[in-house]
DSSP file (Angstrom, degrees, kcal/mol; ACC not computed):
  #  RESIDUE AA STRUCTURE BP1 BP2  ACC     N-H-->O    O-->H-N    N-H-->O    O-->H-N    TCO  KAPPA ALPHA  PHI   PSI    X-CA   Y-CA   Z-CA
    1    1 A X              0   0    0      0, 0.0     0, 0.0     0, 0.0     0, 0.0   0.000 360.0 360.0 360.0 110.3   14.8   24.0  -24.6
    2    2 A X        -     0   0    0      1,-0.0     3,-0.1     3,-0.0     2,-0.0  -0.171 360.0-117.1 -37.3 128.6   15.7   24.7  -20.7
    3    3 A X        -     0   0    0      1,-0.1     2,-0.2     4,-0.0    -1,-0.0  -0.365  43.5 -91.9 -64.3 178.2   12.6   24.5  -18.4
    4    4 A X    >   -     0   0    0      1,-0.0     3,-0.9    -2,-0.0    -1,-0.1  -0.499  30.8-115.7-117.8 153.9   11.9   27.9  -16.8
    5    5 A X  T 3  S+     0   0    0      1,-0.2    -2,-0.0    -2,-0.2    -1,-0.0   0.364 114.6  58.1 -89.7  19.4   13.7   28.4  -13.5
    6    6 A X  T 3  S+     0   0    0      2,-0.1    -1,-0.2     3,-0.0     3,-0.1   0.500  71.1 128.6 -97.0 -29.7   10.0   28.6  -11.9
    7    7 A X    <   -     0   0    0     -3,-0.9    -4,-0.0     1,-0.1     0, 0.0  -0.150  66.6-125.8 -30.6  98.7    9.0   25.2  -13.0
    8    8 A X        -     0   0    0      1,-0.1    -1,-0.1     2,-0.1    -2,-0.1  -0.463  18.0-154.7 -47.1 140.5    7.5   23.1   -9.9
    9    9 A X  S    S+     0   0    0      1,-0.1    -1,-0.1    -3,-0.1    -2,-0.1   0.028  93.2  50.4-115.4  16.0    9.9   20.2  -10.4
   10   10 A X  S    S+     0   0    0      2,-0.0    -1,-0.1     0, 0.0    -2,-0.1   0.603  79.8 127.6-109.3 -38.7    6.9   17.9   -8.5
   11   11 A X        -     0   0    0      1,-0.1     2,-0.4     2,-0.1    -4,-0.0   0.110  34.7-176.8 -84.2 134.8    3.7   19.2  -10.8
   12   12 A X    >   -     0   0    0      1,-0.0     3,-3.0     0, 0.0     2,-0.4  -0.929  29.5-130.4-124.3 114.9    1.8   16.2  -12.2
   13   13 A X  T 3  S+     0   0    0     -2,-0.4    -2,-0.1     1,-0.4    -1,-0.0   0.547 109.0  42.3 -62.9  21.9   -1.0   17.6  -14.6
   14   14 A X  T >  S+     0   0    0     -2,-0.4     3,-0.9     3,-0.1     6,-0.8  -0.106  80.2 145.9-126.5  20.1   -3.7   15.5  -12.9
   15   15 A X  T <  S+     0   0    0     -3,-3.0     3,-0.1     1,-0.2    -4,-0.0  -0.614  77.6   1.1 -87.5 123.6   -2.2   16.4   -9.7
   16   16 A X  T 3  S+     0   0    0     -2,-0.4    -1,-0.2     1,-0.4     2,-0.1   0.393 107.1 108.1  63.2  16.4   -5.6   16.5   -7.4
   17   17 A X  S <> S-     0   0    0     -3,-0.9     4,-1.3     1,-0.0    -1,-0.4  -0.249  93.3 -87.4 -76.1 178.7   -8.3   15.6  -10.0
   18   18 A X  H  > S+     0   0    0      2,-0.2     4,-3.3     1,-0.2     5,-0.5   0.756 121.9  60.4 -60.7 -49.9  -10.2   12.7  -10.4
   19   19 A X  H  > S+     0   0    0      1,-0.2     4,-2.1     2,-0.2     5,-0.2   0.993 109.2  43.6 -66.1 -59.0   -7.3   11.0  -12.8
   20   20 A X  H  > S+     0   0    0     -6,-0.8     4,-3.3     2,-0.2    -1,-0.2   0.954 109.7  51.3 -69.4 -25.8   -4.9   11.2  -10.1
   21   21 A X  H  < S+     0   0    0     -4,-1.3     4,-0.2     1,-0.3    -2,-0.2   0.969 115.7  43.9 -55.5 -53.2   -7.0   10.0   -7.3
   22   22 A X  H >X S+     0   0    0     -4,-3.3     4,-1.7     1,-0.2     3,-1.2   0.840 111.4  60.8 -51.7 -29.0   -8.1    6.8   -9.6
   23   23 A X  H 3X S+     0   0    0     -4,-2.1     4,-0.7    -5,-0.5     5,-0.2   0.979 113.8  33.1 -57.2 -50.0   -4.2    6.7  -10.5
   24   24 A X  H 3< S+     0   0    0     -4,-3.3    -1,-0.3     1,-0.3    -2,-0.2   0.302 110.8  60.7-109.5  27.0   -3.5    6.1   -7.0
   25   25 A X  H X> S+     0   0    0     -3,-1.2     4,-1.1    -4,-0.2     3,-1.0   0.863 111.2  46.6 -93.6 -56.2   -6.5    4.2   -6.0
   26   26 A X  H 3X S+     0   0    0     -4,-1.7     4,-0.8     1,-0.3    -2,-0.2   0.469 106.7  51.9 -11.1 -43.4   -5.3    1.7   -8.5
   27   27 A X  H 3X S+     0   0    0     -4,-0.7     4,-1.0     2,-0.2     5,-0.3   0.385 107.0  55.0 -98.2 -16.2   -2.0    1.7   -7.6
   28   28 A X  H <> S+     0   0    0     -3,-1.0     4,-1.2    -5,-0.2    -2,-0.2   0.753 110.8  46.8-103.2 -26.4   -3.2    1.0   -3.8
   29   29 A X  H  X S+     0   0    0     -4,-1.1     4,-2.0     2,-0.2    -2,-0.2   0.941 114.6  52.3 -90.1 -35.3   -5.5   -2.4   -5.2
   30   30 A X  H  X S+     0   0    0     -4,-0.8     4,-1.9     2,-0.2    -2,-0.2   0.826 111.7  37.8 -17.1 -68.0   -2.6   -3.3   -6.9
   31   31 A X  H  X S+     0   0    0     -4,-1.0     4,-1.0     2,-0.2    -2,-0.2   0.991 110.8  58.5 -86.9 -76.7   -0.5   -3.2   -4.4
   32   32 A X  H  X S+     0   0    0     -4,-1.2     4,-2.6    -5,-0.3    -2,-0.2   0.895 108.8  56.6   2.7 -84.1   -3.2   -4.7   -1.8
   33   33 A X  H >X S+     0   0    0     -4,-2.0     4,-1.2     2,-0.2     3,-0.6   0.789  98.9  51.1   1.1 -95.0   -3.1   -7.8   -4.5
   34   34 A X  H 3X S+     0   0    0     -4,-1.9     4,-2.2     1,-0.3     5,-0.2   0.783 110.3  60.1 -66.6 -71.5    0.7   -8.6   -4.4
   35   35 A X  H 3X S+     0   0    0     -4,-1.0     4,-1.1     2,-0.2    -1,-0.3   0.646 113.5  30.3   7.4 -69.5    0.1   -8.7   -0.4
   36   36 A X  H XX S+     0   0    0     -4,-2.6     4,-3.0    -3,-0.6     3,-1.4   0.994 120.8  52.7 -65.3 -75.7   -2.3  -11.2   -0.3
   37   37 A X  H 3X S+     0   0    0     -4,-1.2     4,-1.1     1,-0.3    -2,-0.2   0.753 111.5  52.2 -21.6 -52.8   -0.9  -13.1   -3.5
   38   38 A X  H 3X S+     0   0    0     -4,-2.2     4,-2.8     1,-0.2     3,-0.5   0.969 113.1  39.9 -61.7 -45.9    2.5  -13.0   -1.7
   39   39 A X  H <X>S+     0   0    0     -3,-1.4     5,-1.9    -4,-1.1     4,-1.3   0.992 117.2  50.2 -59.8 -56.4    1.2  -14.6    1.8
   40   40 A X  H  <5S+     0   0    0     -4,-3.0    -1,-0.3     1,-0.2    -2,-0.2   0.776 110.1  51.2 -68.1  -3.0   -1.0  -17.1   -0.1
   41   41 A X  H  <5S+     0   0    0     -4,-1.1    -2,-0.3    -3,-0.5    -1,-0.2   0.952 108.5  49.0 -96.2 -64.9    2.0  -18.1   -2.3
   42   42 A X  H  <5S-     0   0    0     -4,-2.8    -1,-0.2     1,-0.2    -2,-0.2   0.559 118.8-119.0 -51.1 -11.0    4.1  -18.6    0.7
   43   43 A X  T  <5 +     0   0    0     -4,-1.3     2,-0.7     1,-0.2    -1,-0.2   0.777  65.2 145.8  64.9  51.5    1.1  -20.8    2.1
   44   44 A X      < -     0   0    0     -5,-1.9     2,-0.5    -6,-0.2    -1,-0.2  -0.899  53.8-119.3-119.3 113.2    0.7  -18.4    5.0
   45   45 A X        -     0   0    0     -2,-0.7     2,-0.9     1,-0.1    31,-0.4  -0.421  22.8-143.1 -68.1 119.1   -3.3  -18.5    5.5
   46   46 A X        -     0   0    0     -2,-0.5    -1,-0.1    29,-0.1     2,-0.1  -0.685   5.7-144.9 -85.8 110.9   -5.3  -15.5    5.2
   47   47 A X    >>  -     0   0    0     -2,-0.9     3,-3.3     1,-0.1     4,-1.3  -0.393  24.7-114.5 -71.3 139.5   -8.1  -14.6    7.2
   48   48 A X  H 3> S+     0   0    0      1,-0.4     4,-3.7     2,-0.2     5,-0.2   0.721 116.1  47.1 -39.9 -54.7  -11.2  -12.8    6.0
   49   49 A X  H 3> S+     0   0    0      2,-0.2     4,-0.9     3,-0.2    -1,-0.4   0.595 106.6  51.0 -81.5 -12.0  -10.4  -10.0    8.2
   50   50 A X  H X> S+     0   0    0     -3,-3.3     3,-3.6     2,-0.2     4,-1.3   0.869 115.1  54.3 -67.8 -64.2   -6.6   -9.4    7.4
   51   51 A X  H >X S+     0   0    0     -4,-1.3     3,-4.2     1,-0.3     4,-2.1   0.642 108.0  43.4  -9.0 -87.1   -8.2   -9.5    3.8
   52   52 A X  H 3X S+     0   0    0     -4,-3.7     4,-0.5     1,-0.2    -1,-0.3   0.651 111.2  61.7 -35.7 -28.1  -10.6   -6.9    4.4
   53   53 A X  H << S+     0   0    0     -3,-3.6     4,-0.3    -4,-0.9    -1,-0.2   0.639 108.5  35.6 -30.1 -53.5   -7.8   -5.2    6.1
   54   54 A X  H << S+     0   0    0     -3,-4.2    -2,-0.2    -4,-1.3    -1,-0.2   0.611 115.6  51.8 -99.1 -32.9   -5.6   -4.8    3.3
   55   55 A X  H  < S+     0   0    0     -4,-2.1    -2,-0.2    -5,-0.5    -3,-0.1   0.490 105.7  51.5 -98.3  15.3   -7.8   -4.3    0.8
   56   56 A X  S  < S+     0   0    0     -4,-0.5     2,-0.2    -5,-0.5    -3,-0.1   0.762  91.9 101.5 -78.2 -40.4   -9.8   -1.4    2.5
   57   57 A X        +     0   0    0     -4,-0.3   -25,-0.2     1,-0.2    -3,-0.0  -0.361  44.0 174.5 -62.0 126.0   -6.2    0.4    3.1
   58   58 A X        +     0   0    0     -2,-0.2     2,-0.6   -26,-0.0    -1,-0.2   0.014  45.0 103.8-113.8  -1.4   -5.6    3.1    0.7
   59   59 A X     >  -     0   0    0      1,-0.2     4,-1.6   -31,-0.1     3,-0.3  -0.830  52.3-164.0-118.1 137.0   -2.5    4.4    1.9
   60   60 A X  H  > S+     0   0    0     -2,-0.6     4,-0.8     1,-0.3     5,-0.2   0.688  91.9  57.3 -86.4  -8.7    0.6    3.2   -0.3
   61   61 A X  H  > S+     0   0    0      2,-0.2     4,-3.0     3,-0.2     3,-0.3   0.938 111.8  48.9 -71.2 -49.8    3.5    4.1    2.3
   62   62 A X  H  > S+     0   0    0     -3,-0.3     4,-2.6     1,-0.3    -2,-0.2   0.835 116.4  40.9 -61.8 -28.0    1.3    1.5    4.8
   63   63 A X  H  < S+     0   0    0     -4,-1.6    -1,-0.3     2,-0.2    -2,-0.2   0.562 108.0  55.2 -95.2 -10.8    1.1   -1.2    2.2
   64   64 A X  H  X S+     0   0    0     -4,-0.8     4,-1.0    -3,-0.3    -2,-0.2   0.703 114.0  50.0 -90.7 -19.2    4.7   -0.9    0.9
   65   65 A X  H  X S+     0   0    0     -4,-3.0     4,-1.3     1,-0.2    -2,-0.2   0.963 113.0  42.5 -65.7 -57.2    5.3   -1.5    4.7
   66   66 A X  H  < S+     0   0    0     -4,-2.6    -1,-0.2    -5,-0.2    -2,-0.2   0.384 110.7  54.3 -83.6  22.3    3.0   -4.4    4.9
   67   67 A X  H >> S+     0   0    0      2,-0.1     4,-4.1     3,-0.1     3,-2.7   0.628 104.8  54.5 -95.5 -39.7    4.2   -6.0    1.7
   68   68 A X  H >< S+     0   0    0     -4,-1.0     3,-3.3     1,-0.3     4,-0.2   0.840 115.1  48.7 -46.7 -83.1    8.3   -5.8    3.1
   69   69 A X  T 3X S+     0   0    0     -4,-1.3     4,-0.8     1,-0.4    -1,-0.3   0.224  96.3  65.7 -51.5   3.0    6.7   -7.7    5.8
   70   70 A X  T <4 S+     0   0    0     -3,-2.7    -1,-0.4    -2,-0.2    -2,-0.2   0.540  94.7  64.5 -69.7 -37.3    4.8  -10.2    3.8
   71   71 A X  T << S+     0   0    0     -4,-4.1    -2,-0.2    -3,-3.3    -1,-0.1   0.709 117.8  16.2 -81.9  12.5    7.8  -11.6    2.8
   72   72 A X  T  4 S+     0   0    0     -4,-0.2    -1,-0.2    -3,-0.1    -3,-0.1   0.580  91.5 115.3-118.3 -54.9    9.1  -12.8    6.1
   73   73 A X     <  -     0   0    0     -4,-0.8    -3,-0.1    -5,-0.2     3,-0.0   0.575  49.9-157.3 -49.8 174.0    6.1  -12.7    8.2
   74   74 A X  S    S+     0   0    0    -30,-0.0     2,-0.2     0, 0.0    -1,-0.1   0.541  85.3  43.5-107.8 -14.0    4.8  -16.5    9.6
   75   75 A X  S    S-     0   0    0    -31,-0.1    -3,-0.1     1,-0.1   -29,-0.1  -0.734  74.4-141.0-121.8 166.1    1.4  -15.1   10.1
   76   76 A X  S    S+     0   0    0    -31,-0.4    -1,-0.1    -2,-0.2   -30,-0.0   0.125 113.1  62.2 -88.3  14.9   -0.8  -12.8    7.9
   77   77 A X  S >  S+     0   0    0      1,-0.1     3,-1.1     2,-0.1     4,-0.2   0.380  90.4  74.0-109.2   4.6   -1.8  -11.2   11.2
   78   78 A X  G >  S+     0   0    0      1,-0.2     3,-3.3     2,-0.1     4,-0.2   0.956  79.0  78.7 -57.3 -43.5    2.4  -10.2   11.4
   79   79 A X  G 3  S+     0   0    0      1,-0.3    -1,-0.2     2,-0.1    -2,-0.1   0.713  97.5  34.1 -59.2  -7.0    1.7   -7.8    9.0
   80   80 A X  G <> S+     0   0    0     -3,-1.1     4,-2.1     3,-0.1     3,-0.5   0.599  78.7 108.1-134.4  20.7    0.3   -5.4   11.5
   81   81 A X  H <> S+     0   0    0     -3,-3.3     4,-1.6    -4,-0.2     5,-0.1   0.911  88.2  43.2 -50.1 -60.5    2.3   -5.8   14.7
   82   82 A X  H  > S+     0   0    0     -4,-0.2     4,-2.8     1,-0.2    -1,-0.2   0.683 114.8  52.0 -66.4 -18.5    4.2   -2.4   14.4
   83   83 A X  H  > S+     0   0    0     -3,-0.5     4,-1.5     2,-0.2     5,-0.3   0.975 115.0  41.6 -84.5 -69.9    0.8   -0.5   13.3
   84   84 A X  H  X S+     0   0    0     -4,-2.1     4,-1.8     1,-0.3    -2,-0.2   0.678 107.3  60.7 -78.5 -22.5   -1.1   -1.9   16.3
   85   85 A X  H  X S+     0   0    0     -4,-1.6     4,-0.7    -5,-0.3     3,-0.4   0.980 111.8  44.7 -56.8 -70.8    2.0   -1.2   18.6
   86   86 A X  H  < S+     0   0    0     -4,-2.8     3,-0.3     1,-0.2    -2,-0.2   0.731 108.0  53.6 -41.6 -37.2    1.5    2.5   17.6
   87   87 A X  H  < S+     0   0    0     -4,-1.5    -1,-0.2     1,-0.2    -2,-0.2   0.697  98.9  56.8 -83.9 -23.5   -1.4    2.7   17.9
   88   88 A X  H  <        0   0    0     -4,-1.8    -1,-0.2    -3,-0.4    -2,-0.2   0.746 360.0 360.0 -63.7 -17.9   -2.0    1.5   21.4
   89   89 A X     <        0   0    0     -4,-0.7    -1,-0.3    -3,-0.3    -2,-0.1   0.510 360.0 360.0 -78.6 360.0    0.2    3.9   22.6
């Protein structure tokens, strides 16, 4: 059976309830996690305040950015040269 040619091809039925918000609050400590996990596995020392940093953030575009950059970075305070760059301007 064809969907209807009206169909939002986006619509998620929890889209802007309570279920998605936990969905993607979840998905944002998760993600938070494998950050840290990743740094501390490499033995790249974290400091209280990157912690708190990364696991206060909630937005997952900013944390799939600082994870790419967990895996290289030397520092855990690498993870937020380009953010702090931007923002100074």
């Amino acid at each position: 059976m064809p969907l209807p040619a009206d169909f939002p091809g986006t619509y998620f039925p929890g889209r802007g309830t309570i279920i998605e918000e936990t969905y993607l609050r979840g998905k944002a400590e998760t993600e938070a996690q494998l950050i840290l996990q990743l740094l501390e596995g490499r033995g790249v020392p974290v400091p209280e305040s990157v912690r708190e940093r990364v696991t206060g953030c909630t937005d997952l575009d900013t944390l799939n950015r600082w994870f790419d950059r967990a895996i290289t970075a030397a520092s855990a305070e690498e993870l937020f040269t380009e953010t702090e760059a931007a923002t100074a301007e």
